[in-house]
Backbone as a chain_set.jsonl record, in Angstrom:
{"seq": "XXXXXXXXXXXXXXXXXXXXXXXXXXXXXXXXXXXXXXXXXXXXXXXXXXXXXXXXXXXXXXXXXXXXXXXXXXXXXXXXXXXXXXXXXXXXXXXXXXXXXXXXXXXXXXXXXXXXXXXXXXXXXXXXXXXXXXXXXXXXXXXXXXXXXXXXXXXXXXXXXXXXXXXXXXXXXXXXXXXXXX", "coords": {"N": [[-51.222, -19.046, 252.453], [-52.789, -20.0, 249.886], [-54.152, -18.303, 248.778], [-52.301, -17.097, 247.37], [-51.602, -18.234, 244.264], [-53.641, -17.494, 243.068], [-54.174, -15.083, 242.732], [-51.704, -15.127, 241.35], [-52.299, -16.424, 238.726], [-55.126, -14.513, 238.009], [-53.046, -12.146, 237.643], [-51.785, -13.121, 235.389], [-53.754, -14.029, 233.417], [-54.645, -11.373, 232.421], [-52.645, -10.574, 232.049], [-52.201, -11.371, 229.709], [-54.377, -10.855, 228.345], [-54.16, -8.341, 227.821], [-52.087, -7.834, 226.361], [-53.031, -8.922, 224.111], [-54.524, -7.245, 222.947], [-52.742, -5.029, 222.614], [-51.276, -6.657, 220.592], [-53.402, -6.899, 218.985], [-54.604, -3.888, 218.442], [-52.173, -2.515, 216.801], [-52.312, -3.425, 214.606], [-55.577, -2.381, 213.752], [-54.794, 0.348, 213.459], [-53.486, -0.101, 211.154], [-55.254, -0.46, 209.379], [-57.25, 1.66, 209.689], [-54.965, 3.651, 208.522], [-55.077, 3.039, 206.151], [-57.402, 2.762, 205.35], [-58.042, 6.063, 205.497], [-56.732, 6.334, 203.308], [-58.16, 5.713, 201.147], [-60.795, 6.428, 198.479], [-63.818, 8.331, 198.835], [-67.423, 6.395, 198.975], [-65.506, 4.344, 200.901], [-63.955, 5.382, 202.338], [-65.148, 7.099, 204.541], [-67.29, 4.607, 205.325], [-65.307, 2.907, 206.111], [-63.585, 3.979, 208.126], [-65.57, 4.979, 210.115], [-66.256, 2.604, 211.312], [-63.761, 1.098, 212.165], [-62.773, 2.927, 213.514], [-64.607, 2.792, 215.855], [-64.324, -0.077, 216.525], [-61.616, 0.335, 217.27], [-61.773, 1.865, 219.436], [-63.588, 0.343, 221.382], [-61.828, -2.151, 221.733], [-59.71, -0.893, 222.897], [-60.573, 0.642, 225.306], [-62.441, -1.017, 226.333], [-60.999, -3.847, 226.685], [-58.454, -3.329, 226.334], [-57.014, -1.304, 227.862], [-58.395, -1.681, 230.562], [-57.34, -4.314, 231.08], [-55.025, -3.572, 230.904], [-54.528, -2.176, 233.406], [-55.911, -4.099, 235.614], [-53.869, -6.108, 235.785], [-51.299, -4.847, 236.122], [-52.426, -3.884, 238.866], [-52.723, -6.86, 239.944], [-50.161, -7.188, 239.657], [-48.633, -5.981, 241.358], [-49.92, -6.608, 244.236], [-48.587, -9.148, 244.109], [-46.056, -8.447, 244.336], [-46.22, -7.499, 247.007], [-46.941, -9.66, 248.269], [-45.122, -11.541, 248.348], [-42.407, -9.601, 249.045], [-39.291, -10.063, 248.656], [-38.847, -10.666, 246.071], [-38.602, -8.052, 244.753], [-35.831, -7.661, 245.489], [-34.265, -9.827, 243.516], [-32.201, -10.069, 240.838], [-33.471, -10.655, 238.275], [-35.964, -9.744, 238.071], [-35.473, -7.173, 238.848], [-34.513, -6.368, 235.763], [-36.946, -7.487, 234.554], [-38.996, -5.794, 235.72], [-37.847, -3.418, 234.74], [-38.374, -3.906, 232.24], [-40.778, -4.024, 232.318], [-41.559, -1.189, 232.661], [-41.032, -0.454, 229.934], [-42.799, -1.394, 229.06], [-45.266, 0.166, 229.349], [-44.306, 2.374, 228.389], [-44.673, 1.807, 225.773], [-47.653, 1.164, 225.803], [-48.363, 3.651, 226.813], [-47.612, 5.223, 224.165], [-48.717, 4.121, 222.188], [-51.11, 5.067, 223.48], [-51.438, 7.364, 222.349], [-51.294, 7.26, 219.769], [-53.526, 5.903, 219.315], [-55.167, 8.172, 219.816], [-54.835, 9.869, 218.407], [-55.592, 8.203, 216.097], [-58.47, 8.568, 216.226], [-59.231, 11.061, 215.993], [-58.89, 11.343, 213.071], [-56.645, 11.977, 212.665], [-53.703, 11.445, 210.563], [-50.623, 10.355, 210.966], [-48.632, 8.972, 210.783], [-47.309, 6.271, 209.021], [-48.534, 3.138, 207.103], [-47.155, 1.34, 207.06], [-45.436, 1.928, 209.18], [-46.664, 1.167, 211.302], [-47.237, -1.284, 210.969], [-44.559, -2.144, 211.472], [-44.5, -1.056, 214.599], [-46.126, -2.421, 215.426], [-44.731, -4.669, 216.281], [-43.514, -4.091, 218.572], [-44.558, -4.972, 221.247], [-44.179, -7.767, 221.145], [-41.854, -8.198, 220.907], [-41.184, -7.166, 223.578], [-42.531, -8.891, 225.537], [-41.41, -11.383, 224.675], [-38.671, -11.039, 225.948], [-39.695, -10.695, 228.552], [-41.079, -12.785, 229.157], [-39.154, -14.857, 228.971], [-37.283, -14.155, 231.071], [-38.807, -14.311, 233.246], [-39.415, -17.688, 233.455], [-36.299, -18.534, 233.196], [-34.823, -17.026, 235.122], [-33.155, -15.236, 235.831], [-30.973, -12.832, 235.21], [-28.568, -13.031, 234.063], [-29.103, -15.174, 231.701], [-31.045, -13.965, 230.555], [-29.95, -12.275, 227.918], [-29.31, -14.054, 226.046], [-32.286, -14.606, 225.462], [-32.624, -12.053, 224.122], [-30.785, -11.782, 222.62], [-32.038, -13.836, 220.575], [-34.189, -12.216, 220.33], [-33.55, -10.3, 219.103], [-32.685, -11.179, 216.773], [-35.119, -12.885, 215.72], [-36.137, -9.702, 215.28], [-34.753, -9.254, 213.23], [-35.294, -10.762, 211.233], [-37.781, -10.647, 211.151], [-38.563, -7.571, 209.958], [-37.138, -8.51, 207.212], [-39.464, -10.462, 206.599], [-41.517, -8.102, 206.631], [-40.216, -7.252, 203.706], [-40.175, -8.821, 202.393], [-42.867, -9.185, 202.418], [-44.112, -6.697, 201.401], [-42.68, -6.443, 199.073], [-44.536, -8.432, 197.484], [-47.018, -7.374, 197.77], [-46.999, -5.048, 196.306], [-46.292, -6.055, 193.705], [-48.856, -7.728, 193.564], [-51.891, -6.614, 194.9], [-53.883, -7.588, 196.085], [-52.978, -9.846, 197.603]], "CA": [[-51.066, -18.23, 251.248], [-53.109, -20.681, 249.129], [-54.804, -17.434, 247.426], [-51.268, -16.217, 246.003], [-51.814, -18.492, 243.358], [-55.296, -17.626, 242.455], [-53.881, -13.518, 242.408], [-51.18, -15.18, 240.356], [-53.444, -16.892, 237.983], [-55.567, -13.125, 237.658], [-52.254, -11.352, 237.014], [-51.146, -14.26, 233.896], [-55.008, -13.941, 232.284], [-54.79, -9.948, 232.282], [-51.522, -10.107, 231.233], [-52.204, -12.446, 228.464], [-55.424, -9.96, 227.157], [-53.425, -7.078, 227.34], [-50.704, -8.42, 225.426], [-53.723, -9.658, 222.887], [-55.284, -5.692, 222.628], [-51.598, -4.739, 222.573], [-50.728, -6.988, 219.447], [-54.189, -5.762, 217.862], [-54.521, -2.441, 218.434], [-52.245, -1.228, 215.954], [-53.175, -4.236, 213.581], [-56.248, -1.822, 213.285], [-54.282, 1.566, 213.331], [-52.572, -0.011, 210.102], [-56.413, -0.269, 208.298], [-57.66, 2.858, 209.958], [-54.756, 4.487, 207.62], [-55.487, 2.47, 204.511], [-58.874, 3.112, 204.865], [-57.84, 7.579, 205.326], [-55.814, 7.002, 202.167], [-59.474, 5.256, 199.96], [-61.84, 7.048, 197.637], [-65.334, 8.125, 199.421], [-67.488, 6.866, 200.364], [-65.106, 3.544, 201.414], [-63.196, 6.478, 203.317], [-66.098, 7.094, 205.626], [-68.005, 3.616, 206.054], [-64.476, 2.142, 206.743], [-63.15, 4.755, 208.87], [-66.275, 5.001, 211.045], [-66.719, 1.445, 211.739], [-62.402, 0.905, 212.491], [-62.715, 3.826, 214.802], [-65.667, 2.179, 216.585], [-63.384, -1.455, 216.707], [-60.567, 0.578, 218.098], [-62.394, 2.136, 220.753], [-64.029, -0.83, 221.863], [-60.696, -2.903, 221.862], [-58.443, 0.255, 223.694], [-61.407, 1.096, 226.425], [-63.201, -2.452, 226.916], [-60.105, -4.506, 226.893], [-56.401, -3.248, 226.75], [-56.853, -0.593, 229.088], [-58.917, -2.219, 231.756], [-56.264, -5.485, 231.23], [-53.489, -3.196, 231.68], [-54.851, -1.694, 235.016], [-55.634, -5.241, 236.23], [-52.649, -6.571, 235.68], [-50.878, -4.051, 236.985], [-52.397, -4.378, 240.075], [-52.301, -7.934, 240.844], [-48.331, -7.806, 239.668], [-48.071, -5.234, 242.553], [-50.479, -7.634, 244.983], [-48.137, -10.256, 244.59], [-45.001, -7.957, 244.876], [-46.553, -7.178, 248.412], [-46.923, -10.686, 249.586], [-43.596, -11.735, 248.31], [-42.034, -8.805, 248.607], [-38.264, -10.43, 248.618], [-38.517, -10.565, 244.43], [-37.755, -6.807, 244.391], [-34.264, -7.984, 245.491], [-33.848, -10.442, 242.352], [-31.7, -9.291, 239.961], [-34.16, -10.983, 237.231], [-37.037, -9.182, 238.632], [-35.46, -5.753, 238.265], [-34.539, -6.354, 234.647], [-37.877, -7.571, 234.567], [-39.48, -4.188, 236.126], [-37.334, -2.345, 233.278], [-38.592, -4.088, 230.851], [-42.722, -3.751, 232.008], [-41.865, 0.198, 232.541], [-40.426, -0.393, 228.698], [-44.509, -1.982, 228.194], [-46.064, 0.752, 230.485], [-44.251, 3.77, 227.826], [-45.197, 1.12, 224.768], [-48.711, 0.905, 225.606], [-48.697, 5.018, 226.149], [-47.478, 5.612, 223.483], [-50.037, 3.334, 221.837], [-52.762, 5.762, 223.271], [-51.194, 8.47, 221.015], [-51.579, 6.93, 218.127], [-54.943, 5.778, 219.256], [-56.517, 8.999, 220.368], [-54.814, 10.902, 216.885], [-56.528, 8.118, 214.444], [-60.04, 8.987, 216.595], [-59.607, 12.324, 215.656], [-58.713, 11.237, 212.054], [-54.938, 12.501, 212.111], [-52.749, 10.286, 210.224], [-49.148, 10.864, 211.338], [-47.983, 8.14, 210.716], [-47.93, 5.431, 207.714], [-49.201, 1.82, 207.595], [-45.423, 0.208, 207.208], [-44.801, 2.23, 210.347], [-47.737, 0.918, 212.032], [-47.081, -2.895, 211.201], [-43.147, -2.893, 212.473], [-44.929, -0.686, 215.31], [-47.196, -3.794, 216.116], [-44.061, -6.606, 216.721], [-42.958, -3.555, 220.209], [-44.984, -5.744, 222.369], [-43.974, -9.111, 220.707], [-40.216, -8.356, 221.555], [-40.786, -7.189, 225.068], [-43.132, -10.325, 225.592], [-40.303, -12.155, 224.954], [-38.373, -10.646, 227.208], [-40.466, -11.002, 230.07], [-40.895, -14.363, 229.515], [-37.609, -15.492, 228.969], [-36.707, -13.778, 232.622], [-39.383, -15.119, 234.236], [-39.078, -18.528, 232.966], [-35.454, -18.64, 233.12], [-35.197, -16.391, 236.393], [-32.08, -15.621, 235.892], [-30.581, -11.794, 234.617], [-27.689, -12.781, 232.783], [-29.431, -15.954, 230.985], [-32.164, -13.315, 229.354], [-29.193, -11.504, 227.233], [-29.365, -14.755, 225.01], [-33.13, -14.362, 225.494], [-32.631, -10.603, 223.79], [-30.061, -12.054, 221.105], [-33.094, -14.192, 220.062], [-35.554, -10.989, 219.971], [-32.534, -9.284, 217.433], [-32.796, -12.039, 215.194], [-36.118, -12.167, 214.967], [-36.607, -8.488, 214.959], [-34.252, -9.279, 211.919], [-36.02, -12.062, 210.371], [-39.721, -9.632, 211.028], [-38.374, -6.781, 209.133], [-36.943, -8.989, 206.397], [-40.654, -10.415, 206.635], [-42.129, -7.172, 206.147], [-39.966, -6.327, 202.959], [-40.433, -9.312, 201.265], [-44.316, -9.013, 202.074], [-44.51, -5.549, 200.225], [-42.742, -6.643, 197.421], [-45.406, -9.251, 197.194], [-48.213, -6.464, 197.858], [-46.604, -3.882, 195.453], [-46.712, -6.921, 192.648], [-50.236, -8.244, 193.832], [-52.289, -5.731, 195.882], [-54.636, -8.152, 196.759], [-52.135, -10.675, 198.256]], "C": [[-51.571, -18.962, 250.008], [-53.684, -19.351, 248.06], [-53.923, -17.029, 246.808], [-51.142, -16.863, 244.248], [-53.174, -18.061, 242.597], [-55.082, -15.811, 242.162], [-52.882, -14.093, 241.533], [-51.35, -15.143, 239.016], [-53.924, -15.699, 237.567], [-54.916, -12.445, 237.062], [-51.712, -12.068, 235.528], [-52.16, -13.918, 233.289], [-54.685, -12.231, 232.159], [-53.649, -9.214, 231.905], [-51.644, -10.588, 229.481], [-53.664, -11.576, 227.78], [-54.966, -8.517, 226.904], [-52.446, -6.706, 226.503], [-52.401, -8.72, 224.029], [-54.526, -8.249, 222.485], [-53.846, -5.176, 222.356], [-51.326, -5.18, 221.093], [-51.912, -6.57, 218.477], [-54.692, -4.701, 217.224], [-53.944, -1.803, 217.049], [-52.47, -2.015, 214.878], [-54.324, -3.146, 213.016], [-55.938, -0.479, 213.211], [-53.871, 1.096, 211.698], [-54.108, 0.319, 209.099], [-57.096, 0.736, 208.108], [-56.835, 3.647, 208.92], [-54.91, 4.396, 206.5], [-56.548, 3.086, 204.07], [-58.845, 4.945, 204.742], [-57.849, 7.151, 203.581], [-57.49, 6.605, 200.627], [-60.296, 6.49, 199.879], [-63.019, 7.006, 198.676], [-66.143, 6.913, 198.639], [-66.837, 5.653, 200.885], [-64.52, 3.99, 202.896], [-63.917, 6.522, 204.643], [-67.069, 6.036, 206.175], [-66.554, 3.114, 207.098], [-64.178, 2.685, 207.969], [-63.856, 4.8, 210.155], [-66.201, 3.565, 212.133], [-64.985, 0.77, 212.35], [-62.2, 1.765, 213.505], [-63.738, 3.186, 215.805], [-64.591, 0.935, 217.372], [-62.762, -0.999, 217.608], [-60.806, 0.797, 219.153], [-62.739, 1.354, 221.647], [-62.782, -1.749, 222.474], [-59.835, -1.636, 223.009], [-59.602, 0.163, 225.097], [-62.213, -0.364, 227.345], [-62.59, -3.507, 227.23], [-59.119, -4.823, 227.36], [-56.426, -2.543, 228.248], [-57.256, -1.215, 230.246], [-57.69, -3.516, 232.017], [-55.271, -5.175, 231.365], [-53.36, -2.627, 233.361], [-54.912, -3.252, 235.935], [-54.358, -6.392, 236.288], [-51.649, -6.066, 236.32], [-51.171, -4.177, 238.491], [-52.346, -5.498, 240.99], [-50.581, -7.735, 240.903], [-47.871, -7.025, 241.411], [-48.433, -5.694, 244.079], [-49.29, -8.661, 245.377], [-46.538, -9.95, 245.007], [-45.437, -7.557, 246.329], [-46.507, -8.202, 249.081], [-45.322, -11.329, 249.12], [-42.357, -10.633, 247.779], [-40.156, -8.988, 248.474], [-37.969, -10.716, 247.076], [-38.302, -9.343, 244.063], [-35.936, -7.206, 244.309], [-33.663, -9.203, 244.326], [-33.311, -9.593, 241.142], [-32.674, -9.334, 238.809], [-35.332, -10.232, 237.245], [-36.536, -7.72, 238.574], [-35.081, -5.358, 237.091], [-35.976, -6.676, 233.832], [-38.943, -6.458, 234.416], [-39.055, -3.646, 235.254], [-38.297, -3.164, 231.84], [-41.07, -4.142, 230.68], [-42.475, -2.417, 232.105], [-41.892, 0.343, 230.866], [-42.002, -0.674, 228.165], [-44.953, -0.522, 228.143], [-45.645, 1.813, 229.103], [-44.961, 2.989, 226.47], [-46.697, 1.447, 224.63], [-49.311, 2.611, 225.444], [-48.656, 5.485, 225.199], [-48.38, 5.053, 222.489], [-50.994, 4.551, 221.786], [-52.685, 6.717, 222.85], [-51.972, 8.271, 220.222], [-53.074, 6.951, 217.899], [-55.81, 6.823, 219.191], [-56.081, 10.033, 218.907], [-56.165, 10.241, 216.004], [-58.04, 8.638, 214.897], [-60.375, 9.747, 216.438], [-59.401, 12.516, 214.335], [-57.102, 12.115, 211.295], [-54.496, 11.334, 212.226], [-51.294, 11.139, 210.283], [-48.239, 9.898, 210.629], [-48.247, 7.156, 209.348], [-48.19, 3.743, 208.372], [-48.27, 0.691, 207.865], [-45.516, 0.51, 208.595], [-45.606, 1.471, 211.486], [-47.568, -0.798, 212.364], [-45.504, -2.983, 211.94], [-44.132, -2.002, 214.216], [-45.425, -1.583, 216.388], [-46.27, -4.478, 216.843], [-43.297, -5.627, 218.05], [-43.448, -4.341, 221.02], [-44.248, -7.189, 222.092], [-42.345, -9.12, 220.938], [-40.151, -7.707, 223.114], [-41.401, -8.588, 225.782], [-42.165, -11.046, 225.943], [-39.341, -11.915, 225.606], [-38.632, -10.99, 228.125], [-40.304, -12.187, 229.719], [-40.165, -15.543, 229.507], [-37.024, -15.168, 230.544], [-37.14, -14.895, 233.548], [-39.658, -16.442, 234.522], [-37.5, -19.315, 233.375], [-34.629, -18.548, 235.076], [-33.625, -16.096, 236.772], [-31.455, -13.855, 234.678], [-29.634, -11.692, 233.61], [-28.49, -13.673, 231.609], [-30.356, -14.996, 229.793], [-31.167, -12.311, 227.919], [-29.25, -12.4, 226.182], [-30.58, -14.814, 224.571], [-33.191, -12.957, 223.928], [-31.871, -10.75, 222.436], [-31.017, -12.719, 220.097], [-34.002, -13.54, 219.38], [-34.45, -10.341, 218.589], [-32.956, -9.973, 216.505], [-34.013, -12.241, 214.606], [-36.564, -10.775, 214.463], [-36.317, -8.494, 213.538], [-35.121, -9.549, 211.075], [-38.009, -10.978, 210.079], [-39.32, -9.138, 210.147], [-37.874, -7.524, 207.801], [-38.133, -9.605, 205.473], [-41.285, -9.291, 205.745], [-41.691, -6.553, 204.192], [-40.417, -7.635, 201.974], [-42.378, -9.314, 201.096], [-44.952, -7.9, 200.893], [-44.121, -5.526, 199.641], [-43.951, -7.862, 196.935], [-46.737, -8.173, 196.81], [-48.062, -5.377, 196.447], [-47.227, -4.906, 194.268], [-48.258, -7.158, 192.718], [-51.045, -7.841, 194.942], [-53.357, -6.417, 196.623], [-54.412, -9.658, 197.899], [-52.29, -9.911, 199.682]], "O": [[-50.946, -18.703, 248.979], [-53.646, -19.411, 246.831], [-54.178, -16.534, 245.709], [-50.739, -16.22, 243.278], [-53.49, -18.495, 241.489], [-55.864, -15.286, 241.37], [-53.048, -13.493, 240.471], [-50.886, -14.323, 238.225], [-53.301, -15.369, 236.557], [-55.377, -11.899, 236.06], [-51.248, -11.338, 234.653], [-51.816, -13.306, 232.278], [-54.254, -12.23, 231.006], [-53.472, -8.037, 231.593], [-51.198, -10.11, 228.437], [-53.892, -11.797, 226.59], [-55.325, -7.751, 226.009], [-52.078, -5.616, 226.064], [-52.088, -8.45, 222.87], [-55.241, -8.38, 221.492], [-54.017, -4.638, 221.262], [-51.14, -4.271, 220.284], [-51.677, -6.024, 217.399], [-55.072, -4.505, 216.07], [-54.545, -1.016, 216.317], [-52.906, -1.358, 213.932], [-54.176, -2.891, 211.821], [-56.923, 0.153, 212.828], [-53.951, 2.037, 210.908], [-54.1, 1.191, 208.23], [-57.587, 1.052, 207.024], [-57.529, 4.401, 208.239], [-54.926, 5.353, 205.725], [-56.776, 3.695, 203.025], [-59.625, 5.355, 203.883], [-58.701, 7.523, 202.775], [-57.655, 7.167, 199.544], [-60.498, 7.33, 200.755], [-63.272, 5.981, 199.31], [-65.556, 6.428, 197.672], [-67.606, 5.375, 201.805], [-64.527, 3.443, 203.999], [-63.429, 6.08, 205.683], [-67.665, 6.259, 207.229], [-66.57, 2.973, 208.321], [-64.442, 2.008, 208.963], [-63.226, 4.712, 211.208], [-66.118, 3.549, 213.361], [-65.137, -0.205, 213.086], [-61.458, 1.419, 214.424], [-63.206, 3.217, 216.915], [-64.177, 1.03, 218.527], [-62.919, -1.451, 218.742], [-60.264, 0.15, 220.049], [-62.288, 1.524, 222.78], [-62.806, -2.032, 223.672], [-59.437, -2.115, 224.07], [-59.194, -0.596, 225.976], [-62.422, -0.562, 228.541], [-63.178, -4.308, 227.957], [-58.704, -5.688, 228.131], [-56.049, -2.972, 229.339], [-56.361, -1.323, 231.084], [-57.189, -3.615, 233.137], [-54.399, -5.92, 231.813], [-52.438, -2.671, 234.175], [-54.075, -3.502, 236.803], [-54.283, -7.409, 236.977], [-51.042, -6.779, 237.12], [-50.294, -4.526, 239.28], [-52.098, -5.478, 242.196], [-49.868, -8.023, 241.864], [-47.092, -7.425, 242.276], [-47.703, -5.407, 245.028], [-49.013, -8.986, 246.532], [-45.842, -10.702, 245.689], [-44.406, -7.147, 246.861], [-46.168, -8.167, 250.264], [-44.49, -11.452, 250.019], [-41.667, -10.647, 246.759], [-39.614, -7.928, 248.163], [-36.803, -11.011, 246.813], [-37.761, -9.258, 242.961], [-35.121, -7.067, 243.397], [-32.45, -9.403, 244.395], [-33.893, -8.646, 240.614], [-32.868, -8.262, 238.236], [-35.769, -10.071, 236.106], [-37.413, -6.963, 238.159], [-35.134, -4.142, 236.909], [-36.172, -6.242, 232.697], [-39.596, -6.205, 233.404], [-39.965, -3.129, 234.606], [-38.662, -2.745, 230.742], [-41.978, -4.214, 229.851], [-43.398, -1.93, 231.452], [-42.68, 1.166, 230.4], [-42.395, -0.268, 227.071], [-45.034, 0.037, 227.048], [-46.68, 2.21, 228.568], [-45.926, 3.622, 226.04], [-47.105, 1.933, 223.575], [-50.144, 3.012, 224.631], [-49.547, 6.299, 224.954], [-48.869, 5.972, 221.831], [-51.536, 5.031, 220.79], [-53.74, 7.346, 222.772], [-53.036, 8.812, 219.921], [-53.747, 7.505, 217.03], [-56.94, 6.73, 218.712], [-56.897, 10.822, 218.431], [-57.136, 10.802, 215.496], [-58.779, 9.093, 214.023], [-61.591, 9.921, 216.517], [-59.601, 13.674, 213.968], [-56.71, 12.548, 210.211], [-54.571, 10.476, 213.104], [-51.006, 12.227, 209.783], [-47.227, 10.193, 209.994], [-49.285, 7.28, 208.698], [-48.097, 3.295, 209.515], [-48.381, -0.358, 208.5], [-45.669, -0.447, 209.354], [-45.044, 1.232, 212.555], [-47.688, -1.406, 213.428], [-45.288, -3.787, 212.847], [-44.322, -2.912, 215.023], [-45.285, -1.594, 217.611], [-46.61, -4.95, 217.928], [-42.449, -6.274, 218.665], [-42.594, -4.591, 221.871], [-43.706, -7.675, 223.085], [-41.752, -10.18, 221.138], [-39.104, -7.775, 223.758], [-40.688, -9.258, 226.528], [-41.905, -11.397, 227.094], [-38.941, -12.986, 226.062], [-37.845, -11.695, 228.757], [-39.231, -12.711, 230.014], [-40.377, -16.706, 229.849], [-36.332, -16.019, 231.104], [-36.587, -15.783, 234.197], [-40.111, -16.683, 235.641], [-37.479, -20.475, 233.789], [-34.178, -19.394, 235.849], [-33.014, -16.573, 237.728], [-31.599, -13.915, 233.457], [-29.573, -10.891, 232.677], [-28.618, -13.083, 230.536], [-30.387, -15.188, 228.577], [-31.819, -11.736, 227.047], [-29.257, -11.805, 225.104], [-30.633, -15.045, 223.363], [-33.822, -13.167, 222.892], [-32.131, -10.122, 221.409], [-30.969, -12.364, 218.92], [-34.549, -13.853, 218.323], [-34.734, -10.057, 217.426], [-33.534, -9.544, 215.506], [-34.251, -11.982, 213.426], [-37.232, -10.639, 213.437], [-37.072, -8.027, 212.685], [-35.663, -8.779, 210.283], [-38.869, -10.835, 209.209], [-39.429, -9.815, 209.125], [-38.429, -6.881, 206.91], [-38.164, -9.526, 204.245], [-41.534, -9.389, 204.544], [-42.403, -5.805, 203.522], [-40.959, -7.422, 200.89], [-43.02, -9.409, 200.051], [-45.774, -8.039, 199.987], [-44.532, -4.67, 198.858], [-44.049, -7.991, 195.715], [-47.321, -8.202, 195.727], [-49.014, -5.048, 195.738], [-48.38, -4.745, 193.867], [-48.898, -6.69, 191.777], [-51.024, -8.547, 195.95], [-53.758, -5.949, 197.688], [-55.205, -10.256, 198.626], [-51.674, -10.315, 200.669]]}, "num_chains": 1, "name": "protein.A"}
């Protein structure tokens, strides 16, 4: 079974670019709405050329890195298929179905701004961004740890930052409100 590492290895890189289209994605959903809300013609160079980015990044990247990923994780659940029965491993599984609706819900957002519906605003878009960055941690506190109850202190961690982000975010836009170019 020397190749289970080398399908391991495949499933860690394709996790690790899907997670990196994941954290930028809506990074460029937040400019895509900035750029709606600007004066022509900024409206339409920006817009064109952020819809282009996105596309590129959702179709050439995330998506293909979420399919490959996906399928090694399920590769290596086949040759060791005795990690279904880990408790850590089915808190685990909850928490990639928790990616799996994340990243759909992602291709909402994505396939509205392509059609130039803004639903949403650009605050919503940046706390939007840190959904992957607290399941992340998740996962890798489990799998790391390996261990179902240990990840609950894991999860007390993600609160506090979630805290500490949003606290982030407010003191950023009083910075932005004062100095728009900050």
């Amino acid at each position: 079974m020397a190749y289970y590492y080398y399908i391991k290895a495949f499933h860690l890189i394709f996790v690790i670019t899907w997670f990196a289209g994941l954290f930028y994605i809506p990074r460029l959903f937040v400019y895509q709405i900035e750029a709606f809300h600007k004066p022509s013609p900024d409206k339409e160079i920006l817009g064109k050329q952020l819809k282009l980015m996105a596309k590129r990044l959702w179709y050439i990247i995330t998506w293909p890195s979420a399919i490959l990923a996906t399928l090694f994780a399920v590769w290596l659940l086949v040759l060791q298929p005795y990690f279904l029965e880990q408790p850590w491993m089915q808190v685990k599984l909850g928490f990639v179905v928790l990616l799996l609706v994340y990243h759909l819900k992602t291709h909402q957002y994505f396939k509205q701004l392509q059609e130039g519906v803004v639903k949403k605003s650009s605050s919503f878009m940046r706390i939007w961004n840190e959904g992957a960055t607290f399941i992340l941690f998740a996962v890798v506190f489990l799998v790391i740890l390996k261990s179902a109850i240990n990840w609950i202190y894991g999860i007390v961690g993600i609160i506090v930052l979630g805290v500490l982000i949003v606290l982030g975010f407010k003191i950023y836009k009083n910075i932005r409100e004062k100095n728009p170019e900050a």
